[in-house]
C-alpha atoms as a printed R data frame, in Angstrom:
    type eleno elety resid chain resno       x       y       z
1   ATOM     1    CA   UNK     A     1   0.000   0.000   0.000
2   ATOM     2    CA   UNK     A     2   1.386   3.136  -0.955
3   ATOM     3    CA   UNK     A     3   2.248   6.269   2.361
4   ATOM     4    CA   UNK     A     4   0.730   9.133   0.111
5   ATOM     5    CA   UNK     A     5  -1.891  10.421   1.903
6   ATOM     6    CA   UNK     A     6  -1.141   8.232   4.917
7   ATOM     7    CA   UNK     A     7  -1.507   9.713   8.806
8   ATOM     8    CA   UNK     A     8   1.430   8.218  10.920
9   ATOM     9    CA   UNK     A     9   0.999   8.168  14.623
10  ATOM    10    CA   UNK     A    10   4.327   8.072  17.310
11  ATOM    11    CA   UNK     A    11   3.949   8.937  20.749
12  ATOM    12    CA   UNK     A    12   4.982  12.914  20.850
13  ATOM    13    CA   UNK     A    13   3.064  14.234  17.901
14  ATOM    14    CA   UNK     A    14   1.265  13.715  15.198
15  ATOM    15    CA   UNK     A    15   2.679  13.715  11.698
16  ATOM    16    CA   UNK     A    16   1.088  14.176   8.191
17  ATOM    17    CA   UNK     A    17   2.242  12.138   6.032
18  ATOM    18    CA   UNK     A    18   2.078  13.376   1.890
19  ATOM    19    CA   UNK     A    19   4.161  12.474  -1.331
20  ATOM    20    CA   UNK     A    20   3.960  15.481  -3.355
21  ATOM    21    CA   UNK     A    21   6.653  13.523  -5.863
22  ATOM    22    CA   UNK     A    22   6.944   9.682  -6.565
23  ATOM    23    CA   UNK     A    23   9.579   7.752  -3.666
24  ATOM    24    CA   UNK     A    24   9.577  11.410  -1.590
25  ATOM    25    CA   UNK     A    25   7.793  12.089   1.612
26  ATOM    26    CA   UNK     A    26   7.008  15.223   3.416
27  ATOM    27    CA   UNK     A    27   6.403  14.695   7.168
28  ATOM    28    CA   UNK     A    28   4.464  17.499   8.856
29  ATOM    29    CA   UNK     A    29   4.044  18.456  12.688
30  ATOM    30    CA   UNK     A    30   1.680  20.358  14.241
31  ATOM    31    CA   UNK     A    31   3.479  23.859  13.857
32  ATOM    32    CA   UNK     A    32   3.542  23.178  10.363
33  ATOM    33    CA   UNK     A    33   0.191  22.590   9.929
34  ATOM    34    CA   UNK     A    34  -0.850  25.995  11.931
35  ATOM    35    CA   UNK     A    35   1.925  27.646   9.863
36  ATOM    36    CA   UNK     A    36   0.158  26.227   6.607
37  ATOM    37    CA   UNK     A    37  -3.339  26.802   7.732
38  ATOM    38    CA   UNK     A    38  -2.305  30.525   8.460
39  ATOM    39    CA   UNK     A    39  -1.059  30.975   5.093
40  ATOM    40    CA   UNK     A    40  -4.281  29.673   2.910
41  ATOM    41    CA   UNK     A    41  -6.493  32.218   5.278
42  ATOM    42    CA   UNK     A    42  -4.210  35.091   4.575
43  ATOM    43    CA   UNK     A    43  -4.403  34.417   0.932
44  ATOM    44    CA   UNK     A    44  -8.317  33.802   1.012
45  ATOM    45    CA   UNK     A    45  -8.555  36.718   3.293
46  ATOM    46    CA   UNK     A    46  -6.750  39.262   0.768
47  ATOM    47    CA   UNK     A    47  -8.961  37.802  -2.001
48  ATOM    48    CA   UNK     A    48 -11.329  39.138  -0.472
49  ATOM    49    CA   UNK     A    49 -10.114  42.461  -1.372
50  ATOM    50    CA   UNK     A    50 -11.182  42.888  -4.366
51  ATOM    51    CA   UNK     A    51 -13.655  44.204  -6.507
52  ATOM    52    CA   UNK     A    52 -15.872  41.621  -6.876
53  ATOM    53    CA   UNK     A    53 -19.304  41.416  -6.151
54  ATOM    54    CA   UNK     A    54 -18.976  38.493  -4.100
55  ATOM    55    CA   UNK     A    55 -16.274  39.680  -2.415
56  ATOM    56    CA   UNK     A    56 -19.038  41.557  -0.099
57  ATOM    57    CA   UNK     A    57 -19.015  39.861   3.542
58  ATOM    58    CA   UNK     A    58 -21.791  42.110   5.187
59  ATOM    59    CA   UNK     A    59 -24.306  39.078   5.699
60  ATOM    60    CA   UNK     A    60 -26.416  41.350   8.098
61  ATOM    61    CA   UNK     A    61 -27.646  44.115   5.313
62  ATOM    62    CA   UNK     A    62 -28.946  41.555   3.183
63  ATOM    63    CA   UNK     A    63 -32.435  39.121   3.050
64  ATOM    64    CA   UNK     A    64 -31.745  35.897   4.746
65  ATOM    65    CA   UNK     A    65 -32.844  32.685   3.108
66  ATOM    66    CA   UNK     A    66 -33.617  30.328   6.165
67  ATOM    67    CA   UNK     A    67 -35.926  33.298   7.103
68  ATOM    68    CA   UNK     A    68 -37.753  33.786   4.308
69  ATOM    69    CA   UNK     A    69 -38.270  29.866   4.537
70  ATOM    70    CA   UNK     A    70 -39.673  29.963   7.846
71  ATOM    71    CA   UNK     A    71 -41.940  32.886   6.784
72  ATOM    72    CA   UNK     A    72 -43.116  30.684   3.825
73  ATOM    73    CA   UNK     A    73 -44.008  28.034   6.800
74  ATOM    74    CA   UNK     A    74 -45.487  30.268   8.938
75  ATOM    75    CA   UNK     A    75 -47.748  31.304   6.255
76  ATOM    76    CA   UNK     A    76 -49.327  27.605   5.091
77  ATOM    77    CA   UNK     A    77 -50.082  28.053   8.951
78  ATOM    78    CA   UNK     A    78 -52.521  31.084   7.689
79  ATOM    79    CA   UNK     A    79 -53.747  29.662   4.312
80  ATOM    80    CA   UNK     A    80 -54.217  26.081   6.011
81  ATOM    81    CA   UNK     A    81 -54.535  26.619   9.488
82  ATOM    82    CA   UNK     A    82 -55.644  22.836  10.486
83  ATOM    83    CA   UNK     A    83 -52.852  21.482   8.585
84  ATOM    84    CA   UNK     A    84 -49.975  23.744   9.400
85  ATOM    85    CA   UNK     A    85 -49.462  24.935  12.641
86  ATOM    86    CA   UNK     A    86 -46.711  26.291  15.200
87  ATOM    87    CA   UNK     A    87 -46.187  23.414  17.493
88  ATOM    88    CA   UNK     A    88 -44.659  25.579  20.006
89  ATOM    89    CA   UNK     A    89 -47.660  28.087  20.556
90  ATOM    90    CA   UNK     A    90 -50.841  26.693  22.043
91  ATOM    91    CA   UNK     A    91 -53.661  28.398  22.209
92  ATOM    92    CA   UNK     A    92 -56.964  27.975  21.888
93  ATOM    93    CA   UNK     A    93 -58.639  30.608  20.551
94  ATOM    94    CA   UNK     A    94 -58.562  31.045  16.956
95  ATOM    95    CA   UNK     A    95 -58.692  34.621  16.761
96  ATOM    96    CA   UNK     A    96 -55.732  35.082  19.563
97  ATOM    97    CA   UNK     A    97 -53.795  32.131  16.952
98  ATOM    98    CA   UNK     A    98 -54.153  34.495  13.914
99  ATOM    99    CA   UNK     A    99 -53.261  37.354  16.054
100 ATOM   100    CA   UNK     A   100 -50.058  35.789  16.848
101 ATOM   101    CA   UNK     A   101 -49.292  34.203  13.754
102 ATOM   102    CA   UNK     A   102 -49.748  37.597  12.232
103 ATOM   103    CA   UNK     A   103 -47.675  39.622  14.074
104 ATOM   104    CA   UNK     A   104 -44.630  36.738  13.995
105 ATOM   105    CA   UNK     A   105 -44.417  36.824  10.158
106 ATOM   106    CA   UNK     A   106 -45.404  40.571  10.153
107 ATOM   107    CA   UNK     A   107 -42.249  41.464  12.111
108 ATOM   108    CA   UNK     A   108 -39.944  39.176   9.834
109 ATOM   109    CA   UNK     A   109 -41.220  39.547   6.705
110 ATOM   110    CA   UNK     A   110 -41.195  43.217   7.174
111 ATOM   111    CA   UNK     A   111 -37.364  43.069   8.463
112 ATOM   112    CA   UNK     A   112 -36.692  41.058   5.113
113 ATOM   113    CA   UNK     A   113 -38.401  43.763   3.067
114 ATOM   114    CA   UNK     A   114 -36.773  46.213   4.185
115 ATOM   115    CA   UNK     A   115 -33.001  44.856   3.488
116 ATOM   116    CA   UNK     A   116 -34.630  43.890   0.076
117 ATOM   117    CA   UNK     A   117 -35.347  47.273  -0.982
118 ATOM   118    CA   UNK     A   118 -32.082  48.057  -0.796
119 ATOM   119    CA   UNK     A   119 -31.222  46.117  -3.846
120 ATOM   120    CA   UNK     A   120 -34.485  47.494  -6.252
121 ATOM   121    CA   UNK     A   121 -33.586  47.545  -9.885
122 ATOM   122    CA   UNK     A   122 -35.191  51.201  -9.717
123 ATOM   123    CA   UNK     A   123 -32.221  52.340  -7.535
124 ATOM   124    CA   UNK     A   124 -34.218  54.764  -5.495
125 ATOM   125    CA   UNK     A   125 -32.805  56.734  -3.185
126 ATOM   126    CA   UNK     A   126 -34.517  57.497  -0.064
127 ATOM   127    CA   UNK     A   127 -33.884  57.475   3.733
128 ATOM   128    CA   UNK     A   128 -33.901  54.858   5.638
129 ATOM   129    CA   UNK     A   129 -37.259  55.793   7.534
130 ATOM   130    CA   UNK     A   130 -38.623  56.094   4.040
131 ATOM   131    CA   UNK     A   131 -37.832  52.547   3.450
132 ATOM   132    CA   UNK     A   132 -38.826  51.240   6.547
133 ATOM   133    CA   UNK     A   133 -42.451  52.993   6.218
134 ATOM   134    CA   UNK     A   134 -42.434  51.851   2.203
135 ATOM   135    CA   UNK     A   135 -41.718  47.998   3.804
136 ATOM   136    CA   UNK     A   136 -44.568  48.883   6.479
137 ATOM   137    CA   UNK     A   137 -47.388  49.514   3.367
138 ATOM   138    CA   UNK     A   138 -45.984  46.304   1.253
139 ATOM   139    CA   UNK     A   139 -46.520  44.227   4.209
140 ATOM   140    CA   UNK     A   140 -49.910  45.479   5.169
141 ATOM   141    CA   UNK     A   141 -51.050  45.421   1.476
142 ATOM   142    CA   UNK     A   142 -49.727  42.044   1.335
143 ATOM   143    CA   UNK     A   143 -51.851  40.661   4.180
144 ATOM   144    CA   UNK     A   144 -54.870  42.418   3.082
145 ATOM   145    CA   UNK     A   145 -54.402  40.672  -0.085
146 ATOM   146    CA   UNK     A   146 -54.262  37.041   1.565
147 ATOM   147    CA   UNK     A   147 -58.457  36.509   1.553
148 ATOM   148    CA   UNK     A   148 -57.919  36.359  -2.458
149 ATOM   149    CA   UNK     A   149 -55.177  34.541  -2.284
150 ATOM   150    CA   UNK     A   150 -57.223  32.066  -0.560
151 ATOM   151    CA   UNK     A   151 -60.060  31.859  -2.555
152 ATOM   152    CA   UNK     A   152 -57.538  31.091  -5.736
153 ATOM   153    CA   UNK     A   153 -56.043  28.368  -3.660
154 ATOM   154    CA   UNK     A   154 -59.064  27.173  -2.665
155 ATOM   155    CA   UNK     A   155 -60.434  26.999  -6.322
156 ATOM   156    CA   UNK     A   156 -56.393  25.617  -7.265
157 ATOM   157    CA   UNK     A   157 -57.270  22.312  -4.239
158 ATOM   158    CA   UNK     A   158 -61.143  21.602  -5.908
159 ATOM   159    CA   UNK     A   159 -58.955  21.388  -9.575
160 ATOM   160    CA   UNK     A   160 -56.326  19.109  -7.881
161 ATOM   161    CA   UNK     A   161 -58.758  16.679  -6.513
162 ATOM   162    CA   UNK     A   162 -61.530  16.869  -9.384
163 ATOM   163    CA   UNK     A   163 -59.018  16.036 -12.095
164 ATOM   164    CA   UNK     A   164 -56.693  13.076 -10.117
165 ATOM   165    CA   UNK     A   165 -58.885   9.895  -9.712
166 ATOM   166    CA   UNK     A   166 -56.157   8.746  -7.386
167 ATOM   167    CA   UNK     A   167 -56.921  11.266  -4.728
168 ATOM   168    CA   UNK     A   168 -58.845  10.271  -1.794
169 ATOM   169    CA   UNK     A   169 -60.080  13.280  -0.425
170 ATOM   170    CA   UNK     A   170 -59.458  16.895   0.004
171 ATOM   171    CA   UNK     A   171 -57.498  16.946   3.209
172 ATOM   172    CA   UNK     A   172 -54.891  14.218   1.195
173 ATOM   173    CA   UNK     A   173 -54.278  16.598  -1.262
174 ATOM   174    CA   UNK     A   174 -53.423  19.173   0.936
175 ATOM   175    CA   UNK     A   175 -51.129  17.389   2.915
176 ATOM   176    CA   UNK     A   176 -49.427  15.167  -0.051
177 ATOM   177    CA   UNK     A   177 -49.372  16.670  -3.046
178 ATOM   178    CA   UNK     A   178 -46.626  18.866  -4.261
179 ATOM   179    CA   UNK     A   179 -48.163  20.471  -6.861
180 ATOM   180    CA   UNK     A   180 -50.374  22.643  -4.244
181 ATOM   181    CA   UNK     A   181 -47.609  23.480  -2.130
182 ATOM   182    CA   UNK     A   182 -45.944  24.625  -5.177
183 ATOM   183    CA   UNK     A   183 -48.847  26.375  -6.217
184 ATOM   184    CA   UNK     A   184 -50.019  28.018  -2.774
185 ATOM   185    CA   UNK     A   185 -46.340  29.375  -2.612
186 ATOM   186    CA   UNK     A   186 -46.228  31.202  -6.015
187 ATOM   187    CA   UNK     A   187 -49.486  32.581  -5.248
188 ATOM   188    CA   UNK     A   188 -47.996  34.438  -2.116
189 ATOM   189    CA   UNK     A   189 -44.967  34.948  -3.478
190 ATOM   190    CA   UNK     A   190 -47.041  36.530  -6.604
191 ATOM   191    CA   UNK     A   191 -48.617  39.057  -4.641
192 ATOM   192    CA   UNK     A   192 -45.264  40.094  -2.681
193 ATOM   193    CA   UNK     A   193 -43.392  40.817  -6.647
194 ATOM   194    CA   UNK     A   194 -46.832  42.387  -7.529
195 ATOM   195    CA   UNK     A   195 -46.094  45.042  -4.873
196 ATOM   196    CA   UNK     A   196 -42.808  45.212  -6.551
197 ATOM   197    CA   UNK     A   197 -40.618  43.436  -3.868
198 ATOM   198    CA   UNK     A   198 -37.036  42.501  -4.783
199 ATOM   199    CA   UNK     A   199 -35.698  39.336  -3.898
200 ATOM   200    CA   UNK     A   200 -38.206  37.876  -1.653
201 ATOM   201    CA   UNK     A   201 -40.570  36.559  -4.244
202 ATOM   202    CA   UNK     A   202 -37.745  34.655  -6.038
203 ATOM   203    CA   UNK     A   203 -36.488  33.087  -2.280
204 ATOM   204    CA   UNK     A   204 -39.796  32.060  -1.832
205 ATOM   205    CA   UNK     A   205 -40.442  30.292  -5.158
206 ATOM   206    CA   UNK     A   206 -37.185  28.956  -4.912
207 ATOM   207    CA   UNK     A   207 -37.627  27.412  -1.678
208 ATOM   208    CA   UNK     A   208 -40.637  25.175  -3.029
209 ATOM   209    CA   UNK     A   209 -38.508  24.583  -6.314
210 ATOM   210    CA   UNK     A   210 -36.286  22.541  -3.816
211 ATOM   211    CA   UNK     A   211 -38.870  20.899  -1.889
212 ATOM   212    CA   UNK     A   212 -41.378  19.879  -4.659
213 ATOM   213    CA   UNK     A   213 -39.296  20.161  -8.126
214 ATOM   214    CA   UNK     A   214 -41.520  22.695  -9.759
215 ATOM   215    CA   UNK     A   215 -40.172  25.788 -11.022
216 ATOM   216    CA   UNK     A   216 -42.635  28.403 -10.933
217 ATOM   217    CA   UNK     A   217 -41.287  32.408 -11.811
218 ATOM   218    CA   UNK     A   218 -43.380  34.899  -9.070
219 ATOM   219    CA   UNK     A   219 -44.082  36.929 -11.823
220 ATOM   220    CA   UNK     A   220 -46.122  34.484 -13.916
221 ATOM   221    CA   UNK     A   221 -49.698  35.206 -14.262
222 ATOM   222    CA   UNK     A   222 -51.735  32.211 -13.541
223 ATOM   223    CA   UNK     A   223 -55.642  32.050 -13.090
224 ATOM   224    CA   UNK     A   224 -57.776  30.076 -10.853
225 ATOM   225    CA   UNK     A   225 -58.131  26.228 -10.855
226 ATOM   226    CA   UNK     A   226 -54.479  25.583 -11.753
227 ATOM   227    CA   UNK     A   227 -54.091  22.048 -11.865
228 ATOM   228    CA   UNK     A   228 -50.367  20.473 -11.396
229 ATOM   229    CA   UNK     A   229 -50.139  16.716 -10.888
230 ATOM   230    CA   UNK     A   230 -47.122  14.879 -10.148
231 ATOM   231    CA   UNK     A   231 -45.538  18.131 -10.854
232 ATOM   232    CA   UNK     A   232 -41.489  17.286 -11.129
233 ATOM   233    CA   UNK     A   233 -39.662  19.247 -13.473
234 ATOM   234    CA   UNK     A   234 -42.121  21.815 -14.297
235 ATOM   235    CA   UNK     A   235 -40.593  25.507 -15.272
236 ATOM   236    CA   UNK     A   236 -42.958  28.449 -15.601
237 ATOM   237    CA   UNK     A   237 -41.073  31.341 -16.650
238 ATOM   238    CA   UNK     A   238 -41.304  35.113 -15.545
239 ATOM   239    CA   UNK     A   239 -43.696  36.722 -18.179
240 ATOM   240    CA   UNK     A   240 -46.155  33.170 -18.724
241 ATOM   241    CA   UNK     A   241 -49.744  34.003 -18.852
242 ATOM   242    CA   UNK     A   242 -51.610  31.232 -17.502
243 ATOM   243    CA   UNK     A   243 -55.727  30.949 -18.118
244 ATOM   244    CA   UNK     A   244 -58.336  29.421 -15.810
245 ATOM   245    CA   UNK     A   245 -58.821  25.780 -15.362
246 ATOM   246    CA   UNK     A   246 -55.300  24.855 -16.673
247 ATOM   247    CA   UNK     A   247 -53.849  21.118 -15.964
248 ATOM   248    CA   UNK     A   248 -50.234  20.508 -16.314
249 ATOM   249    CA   UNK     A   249 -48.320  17.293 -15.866
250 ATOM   250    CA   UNK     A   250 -44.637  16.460 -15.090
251 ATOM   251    CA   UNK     A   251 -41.808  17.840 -17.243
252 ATOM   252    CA   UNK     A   252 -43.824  20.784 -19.093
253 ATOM   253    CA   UNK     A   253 -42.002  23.400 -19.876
254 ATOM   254    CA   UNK     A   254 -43.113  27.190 -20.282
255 ATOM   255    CA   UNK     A   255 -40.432  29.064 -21.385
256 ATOM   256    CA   UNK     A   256 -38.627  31.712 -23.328
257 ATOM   257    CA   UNK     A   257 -37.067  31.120 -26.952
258 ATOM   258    CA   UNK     A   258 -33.870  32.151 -26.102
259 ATOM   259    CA   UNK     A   259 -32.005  33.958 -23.233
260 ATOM   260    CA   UNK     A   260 -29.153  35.275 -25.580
261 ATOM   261    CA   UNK     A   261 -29.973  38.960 -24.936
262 ATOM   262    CA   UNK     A   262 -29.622  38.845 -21.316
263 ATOM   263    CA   UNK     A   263 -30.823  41.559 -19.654
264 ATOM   264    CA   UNK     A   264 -31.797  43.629 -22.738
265 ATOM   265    CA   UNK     A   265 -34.768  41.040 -22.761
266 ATOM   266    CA   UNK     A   266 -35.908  42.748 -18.974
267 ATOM   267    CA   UNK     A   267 -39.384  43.447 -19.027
268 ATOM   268    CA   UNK     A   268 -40.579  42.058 -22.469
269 ATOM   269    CA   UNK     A   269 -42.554  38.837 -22.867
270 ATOM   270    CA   UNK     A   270 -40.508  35.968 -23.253
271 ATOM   271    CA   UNK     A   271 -42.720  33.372 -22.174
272 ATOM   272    CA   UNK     A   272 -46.326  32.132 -23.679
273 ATOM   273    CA   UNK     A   273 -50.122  32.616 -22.991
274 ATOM   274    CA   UNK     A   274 -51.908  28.933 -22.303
275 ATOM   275    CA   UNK     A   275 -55.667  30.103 -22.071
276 ATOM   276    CA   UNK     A   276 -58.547  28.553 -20.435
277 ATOM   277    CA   UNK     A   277 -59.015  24.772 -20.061
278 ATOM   278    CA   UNK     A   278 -55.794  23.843 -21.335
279 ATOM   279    CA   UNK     A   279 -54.395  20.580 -20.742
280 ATOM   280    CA   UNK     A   280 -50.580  19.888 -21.091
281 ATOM   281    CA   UNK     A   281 -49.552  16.280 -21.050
282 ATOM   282    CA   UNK     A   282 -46.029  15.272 -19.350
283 ATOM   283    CA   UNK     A   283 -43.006  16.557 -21.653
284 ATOM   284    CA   UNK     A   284 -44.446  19.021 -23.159
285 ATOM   285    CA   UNK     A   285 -42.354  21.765 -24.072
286 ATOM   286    CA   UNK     A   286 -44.059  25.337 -25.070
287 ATOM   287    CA   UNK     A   287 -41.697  28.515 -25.615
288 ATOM   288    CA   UNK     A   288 -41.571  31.881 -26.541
289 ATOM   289    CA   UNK     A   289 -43.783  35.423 -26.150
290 ATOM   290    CA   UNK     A   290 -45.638  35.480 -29.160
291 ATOM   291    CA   UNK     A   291 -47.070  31.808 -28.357
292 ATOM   292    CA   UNK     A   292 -50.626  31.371 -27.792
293 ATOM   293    CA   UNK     A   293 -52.175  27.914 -26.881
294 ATOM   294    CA   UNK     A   294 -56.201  28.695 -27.733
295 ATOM   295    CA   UNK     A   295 -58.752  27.421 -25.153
296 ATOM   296    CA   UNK     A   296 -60.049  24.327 -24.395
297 ATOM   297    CA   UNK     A   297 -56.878  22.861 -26.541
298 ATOM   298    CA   UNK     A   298 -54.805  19.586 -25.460
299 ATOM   299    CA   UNK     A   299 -51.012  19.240 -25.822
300 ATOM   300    CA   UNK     A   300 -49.465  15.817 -26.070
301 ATOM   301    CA   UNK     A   301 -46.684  14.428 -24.289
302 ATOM   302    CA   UNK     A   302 -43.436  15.298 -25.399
303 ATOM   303    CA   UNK     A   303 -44.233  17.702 -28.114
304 ATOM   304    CA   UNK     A   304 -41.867  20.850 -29.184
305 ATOM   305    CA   UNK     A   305 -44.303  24.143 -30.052
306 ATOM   306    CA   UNK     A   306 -42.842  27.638 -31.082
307 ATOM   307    CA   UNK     A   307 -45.778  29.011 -32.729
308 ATOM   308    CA   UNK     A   308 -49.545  29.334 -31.867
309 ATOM   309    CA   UNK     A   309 -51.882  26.810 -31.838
310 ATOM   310    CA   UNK     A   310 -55.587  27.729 -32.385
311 ATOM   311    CA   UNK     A   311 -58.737  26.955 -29.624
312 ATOM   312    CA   UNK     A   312 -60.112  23.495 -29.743
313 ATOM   313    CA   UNK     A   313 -57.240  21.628 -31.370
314 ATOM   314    CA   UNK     A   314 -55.474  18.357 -30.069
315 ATOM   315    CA   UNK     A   315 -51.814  18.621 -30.861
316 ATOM   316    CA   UNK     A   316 -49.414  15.460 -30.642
317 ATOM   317    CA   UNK     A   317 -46.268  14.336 -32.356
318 ATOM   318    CA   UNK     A   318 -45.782  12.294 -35.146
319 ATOM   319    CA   UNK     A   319 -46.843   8.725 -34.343
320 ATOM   320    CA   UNK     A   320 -43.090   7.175 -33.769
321 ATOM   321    CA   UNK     A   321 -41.766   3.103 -34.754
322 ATOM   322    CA   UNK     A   322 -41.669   0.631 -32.809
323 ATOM   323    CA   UNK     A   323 -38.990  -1.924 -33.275
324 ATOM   324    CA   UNK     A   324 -38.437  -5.146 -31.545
325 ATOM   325    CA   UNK     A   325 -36.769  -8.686 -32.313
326 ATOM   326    CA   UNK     A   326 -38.826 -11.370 -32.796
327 ATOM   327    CA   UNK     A   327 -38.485 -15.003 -31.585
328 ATOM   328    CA   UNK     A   328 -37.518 -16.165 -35.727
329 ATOM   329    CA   UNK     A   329 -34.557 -13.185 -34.976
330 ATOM   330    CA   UNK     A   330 -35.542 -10.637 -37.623
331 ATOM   331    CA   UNK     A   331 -36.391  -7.006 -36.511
332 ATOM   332    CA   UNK     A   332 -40.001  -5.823 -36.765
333 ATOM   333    CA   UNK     A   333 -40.878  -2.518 -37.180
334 ATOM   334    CA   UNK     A   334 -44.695  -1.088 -36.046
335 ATOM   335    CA   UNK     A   335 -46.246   2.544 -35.988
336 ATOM   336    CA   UNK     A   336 -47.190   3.363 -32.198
337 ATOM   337    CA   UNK     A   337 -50.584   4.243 -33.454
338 ATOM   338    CA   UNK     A   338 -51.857   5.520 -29.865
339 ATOM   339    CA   UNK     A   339 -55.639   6.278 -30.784
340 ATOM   340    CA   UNK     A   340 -57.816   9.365 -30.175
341 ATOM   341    CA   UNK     A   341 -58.458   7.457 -26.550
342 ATOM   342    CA   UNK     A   342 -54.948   8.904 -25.499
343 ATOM   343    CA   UNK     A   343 -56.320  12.679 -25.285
344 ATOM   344    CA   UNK     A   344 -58.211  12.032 -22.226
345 ATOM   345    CA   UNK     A   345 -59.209  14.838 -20.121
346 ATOM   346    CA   UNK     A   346 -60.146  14.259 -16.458
């Protein structure tokens, strides 16, 4: 067995054994290992020096992201209140609950608006009482707007269980599938980049990207009755305009064209407009700004569309070959001829 790498213990210290070259070794004590370690965090510490943008250390002037999660908990607690709760607060009234609940997130999410407006693409310059009273009305706009949110999330669990056979009731879809949780977080986060929030909407969203797989942008414009099922690998970009009674399935896609401007592309549509009772099968891929997907239209699995597609219409791809070996050892070849049985809408 070769020593590279190899920790060698004698009885008055202990030495670190390397071979930087073939046959040599370099034996180490412990004063050479503090000497070493001081010399990698003086030359990490004067990188940090620079000019860079991540050079900046000041952690305290800026959103944090394990409190914007717990905000995003604290809030299912509002929007589902006998499925989430704060097991460390009991009481029994309700309205003493909300009143607690409110004023918890209140006070955070108000501390987290406040650092984000600090990084606005407007720039704005005003005081720093001006931003805190600024956070103040985005926070009490935001809660005011929660009853609607509600409703929409209300109409988005109905959709869920109405169009998944395998559902056994209302209260399972609310505790197991992802889809609403992905959902019921956009929709808050919606309303916070509605009031023109930076940062915090895209924490949020991102938060349920990593705990459900769906990808929704804030800024997407979806109505009610949204309908996600298994939901994994879903991406709804920034600018998608999403109709009423929409159903999506696993891997859809609804993106932009192309990202090759970069920021020139700020503020224009990139993404499409799905309208009413839509379905989009698993696969699916649908991009760009000038793409409209009519009502009531289906989209098969796996298909690739970059230009409209009028109201009414079932859209698949091009029936593929099947081949397989037979038992005699000669290749067969078949058309998958899938039937117009495989557009079914639940």
């Amino acid at each position: 067995m070769s020593d590279k790498g190899k920790l060698w213990c004698r009885s008055d210290c202990i030495h670190a054994v390397r071979s930087d070259k073939p046959g040599k070794r370099i034996i180490m004590n412990d004063a050479d290992k503090t000497s070493e370690i001081a010399e990698l965090v003086q030359i990490l510490t004067d990188d940090l020096k620079g000019d860079k943008t991540i050079d900046d250390a000041d952690f305290y002037s800026k959103p944090d992201k394990l409190e914007v999660h717990s905000v995003v908990d604290a809030l299912f607690g509002i929007v589902y209140p006998g499925y989430y709760k704060d097991r460390n607060i009991k009481i029994y009234n309700r309205e003493h609950s909300i009143a607690v609940a409110v004023e918890n997130i209140f006070y955070h999410l108000n501390k987290l608006v406040v650092k984000s407006l600090e990084y606005s693409r407007s720039k704005e310059n005003i005081t720093d009482d001006a931003r805190k009273a600024k956070s103040f009305r985005i926070c009490s706009n935001f809660f005011r707007a929660i009853p609607g949110v509600r409703r929409l999330i209300e109409s988005d669990l109905k959709a869920t269980f109405d169009g998944d056979p395998a559902a056994g009731s209302l209260e399972e879809v609310i505790l197991a599938y992802p889809g609403l949780v992905a959902t019921t977080v956009y929709r808050l986060a919606h309303e916070l980049y509605a009031l023109d929030v930076p940062i915090i909407p895209r924490l949020m969203s991102e938060y349920a990207h990593t705990k459900t797989g769906i990808d929704i942008h804030p800024g997407a414009k979806i109505g009610e009755g949204f309908f996600i099922d298994h939901g994994t690998g879903i991406v709804i970009g920034e600018t998608a305009v999403i109709g009423r009674h929409v159903k999506i399935y696993q891997g859809v896609t609804i993106g932009s064209m192309s990202t090759k401007g970069g920021q020139k592309l700020s503020g224009f549509k990139r993404h499409p407009t799905i309208g009413d009772n839509v379905t989009i099968y698993a696969g699916a891929s649908i991009l760009g700004g000038d793409t409209l997907i009519g009502n009531n239209t289906v989209i098969g699995g796996n298909t690739f569309i970059t230009s409209s597609v009028p109201a009414n219409t079932k859209v698949r791809v091009k029936n593929p070959e099947m081949e397989y070996l037979s038992a005699d050892h000669k290749w067969q070849v078949e058309e998958v001829k899938p039937g117009y049985e495989w557009f079914y809408v639940i």
